[in-house]
MMTF fields as JSON, N, C-alpha, C and O atoms, coordinates in Angstrom:
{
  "mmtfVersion": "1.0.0",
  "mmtfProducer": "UNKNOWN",
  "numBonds": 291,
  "numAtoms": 292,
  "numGroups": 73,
  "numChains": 1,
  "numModels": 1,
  "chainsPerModel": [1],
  "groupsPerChain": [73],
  "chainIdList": ["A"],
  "bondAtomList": [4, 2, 8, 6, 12, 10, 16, 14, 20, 18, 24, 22, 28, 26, 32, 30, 36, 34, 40, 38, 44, 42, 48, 46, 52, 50, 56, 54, 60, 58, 64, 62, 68, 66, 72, 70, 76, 74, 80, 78, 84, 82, 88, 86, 92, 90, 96, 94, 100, 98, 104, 102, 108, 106, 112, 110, 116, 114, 120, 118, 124, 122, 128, 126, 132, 130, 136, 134, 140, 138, 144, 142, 148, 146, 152, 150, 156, 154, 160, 158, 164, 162, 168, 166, 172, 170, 176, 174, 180, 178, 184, 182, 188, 186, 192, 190, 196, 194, 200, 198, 204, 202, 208, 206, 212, 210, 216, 214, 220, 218, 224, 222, 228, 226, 232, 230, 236, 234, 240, 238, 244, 242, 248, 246, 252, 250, 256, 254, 260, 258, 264, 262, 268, 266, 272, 270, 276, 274, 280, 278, 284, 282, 288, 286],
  "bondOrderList": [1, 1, 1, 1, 1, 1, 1, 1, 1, 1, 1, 1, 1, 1, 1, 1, 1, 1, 1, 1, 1, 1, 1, 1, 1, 1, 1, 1, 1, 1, 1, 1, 1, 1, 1, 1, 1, 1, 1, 1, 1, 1, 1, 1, 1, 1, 1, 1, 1, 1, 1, 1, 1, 1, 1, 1, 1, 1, 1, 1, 1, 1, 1, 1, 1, 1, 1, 1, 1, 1, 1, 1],
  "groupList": [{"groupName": "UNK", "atomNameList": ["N", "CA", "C", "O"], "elementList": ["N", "C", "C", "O"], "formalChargeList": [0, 0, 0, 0], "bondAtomList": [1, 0, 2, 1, 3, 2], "bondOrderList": [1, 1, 2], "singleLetterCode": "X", "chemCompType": "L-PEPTIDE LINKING"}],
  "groupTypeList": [0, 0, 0, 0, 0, 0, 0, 0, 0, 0, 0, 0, 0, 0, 0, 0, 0, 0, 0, 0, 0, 0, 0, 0, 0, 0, 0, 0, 0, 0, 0, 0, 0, 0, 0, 0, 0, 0, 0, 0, 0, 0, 0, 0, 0, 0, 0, 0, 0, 0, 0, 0, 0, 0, 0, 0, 0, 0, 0, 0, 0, 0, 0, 0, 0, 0, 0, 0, 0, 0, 0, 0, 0],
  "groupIdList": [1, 2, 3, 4, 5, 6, 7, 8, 9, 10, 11, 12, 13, 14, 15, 16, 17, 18, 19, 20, 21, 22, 23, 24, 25, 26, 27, 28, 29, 30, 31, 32, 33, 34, 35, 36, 37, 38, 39, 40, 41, 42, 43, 44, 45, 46, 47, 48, 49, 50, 51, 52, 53, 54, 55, 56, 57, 58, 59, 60, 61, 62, 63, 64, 65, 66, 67, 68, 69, 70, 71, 72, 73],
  "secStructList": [7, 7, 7, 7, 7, 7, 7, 7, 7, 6, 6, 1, 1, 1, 1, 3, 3, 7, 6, 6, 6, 5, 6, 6, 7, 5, 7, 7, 7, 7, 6, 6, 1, 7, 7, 7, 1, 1, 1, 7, 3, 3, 7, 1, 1, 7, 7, 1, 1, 1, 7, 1, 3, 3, 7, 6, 6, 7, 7, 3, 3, 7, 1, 1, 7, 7, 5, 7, 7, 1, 1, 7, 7],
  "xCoordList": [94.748, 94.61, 95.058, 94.492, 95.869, 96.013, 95.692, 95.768, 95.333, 94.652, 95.161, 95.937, 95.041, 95.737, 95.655, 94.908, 96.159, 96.284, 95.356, 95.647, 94.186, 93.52, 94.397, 95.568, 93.876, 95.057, 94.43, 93.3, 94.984, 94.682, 94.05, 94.33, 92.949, 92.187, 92.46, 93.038, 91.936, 91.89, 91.217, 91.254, 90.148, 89.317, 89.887, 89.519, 90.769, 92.026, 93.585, 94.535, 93.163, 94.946, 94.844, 93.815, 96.105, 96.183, 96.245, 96.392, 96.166, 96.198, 95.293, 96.018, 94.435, 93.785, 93.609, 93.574, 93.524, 93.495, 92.74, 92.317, 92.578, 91.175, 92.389, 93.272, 91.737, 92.703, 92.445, 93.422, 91.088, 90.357, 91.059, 91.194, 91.409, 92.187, 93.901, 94.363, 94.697, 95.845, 96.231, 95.647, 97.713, 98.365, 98.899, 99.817, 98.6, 99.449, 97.986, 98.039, 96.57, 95.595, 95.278, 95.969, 94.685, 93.985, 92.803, 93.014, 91.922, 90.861, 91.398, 92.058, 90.412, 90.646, 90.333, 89.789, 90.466, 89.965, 88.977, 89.124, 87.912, 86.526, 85.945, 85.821, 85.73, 84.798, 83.905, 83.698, 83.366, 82.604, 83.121, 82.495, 84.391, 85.169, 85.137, 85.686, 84.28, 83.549, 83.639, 83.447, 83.922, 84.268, 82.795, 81.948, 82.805, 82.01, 82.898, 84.102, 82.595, 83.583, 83.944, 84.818, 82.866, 83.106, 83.847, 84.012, 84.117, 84.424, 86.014, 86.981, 86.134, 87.963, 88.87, 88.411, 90.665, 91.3, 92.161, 92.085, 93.536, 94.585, 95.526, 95.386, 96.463, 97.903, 99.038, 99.196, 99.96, 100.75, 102.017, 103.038, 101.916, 103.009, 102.86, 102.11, 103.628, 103.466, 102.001, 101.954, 100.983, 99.674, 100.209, 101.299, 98.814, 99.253, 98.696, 99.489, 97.664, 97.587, 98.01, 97.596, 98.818, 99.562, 98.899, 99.463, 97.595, 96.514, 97.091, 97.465, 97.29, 97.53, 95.809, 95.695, 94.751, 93.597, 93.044, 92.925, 92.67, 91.859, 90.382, 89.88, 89.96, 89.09, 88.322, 87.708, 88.576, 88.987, 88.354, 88.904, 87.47, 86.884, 87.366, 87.299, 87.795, 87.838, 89.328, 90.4, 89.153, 89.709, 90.657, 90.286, 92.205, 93.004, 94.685, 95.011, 95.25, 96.725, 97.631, 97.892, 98.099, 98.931, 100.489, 100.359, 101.97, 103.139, 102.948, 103.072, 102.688, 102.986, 101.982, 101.922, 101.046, 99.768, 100.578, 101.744, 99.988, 100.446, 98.968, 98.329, 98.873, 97.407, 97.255, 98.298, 96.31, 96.261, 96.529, 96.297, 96.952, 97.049, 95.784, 95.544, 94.819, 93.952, 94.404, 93.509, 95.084, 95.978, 96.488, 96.517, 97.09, 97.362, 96.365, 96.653, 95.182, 93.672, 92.935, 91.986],
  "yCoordList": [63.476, 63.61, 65.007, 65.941, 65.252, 66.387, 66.71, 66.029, 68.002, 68.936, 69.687, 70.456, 69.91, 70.507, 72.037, 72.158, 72.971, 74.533, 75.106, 74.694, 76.064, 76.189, 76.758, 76.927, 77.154, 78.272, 79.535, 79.483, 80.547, 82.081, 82.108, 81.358, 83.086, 83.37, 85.061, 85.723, 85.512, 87.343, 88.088, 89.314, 86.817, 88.072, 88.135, 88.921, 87.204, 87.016, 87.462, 87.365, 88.125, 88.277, 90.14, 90.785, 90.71, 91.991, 92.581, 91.981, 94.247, 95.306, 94.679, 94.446, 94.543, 94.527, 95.799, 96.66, 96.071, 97.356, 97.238, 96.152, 98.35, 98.05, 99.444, 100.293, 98.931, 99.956, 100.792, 101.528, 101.53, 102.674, 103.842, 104.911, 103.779, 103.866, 104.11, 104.981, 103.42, 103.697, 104.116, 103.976, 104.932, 105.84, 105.212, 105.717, 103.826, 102.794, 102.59, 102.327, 102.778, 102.56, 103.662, 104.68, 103.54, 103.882, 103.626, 102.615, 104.027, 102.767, 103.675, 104.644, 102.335, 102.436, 103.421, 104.263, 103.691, 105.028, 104.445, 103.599, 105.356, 104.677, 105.949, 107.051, 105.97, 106.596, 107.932, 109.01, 107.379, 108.562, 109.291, 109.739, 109.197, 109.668, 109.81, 110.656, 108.675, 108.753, 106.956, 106.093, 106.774, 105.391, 105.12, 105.962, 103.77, 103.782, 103.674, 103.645, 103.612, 103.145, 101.67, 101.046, 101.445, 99.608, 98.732, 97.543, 99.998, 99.481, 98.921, 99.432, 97.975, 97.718, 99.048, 100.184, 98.632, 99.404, 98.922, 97.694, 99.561, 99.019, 99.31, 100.43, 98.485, 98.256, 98.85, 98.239, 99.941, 100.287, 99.858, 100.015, 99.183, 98.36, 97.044, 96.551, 96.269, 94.593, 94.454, 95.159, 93.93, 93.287, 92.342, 91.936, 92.297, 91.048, 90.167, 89.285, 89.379, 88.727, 88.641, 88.122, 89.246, 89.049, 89.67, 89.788, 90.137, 90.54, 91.737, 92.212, 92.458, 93.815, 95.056, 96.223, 93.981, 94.747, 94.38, 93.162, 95.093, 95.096, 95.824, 96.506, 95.477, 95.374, 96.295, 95.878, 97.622, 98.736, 98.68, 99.302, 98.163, 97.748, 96.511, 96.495, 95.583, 94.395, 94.402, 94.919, 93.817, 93.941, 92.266, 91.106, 93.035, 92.197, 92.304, 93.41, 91.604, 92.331, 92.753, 92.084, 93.999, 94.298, 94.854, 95.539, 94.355, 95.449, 96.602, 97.571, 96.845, 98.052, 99.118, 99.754, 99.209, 99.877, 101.071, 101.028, 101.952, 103.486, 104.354, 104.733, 104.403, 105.615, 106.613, 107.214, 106.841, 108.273, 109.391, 109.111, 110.439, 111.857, 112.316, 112.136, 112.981, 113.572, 115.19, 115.908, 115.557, 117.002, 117.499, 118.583, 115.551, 115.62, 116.066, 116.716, 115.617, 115.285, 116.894, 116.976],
  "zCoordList": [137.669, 136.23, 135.809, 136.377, 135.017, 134.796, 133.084, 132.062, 133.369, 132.548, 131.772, 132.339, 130.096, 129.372, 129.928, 130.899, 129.572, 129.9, 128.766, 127.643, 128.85, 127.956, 127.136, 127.476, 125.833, 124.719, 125.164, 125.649, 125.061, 125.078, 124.042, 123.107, 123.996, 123.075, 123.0, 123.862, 121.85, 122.014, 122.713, 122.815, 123.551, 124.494, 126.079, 126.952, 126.173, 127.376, 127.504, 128.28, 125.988, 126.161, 126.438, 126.234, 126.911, 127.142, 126.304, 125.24, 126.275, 125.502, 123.956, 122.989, 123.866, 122.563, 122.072, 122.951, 121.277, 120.247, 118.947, 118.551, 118.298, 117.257, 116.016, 116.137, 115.219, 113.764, 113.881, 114.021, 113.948, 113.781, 114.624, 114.028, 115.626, 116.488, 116.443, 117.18, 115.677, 115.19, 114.152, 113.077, 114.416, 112.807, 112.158, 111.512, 112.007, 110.738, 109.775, 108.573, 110.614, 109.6, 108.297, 108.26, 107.697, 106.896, 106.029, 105.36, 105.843, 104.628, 102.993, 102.62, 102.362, 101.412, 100.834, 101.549, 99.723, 98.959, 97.695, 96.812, 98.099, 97.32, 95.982, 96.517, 95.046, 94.196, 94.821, 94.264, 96.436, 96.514, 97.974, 98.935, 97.699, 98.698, 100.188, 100.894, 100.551, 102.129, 102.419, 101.563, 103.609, 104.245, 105.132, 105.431, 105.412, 106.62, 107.944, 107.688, 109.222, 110.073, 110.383, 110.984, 109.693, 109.588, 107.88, 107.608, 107.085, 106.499, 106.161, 106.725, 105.319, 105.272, 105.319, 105.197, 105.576, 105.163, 105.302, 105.285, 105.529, 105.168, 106.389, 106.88, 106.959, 108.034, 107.247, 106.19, 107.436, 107.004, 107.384, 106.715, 108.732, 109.035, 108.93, 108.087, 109.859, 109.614, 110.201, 111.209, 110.013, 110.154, 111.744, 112.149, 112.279, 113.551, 112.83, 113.161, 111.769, 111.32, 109.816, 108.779, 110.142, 108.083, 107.007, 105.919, 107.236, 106.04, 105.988, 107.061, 104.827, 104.764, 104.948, 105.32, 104.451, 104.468, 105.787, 105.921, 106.803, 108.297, 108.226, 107.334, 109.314, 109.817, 111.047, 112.029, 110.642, 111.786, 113.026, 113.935, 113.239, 114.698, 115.41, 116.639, 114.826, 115.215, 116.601, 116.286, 117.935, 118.532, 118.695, 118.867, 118.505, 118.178, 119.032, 119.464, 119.139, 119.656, 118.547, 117.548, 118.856, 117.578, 118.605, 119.62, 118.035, 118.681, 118.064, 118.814, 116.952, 116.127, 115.756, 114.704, 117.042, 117.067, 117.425, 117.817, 117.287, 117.832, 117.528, 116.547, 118.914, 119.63, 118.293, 118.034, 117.548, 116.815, 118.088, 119.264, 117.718, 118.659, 118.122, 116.928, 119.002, 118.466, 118.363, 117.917, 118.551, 118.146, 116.775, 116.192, 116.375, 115.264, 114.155, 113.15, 114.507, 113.194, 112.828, 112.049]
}
């Protein structure tokens, strides 16, 4: 009997990465000029899921992640 191939899911696939973390993120800009770290923001490049607004913790595959430098900050 043979057996379908499961689908890959995001907690199996390689290199996951989180926004908070990369120089395409940013959050939004709020009234009292302070973010949480959980709160939305924004992909400055193409999105891996198309949304332009993310989710800065959430671990996802992205090509167009790029490491913040902490040298840079």
């Amino acid at each position: 009997m043979n057996r379908p191939t499961p689908k890959k899911t995001l907690q199996n696939q390689p290199c996951l990465v989180q926004c908070v973390n990369c120089n395409s993120f940013s959050f939004f800009e709020n009234e009292k000029g302070h973010n949480s770290p959980q709160a939305i923001g924004e992909c400055q490049q193409i999105s891996w899921n198309g949304n332009r607004g993310q989710w800065p913790m959430t671990h996802h595959p992205c090509k167009y992640y790029k490491k913040v430098n902490v040298m840079d900050s």
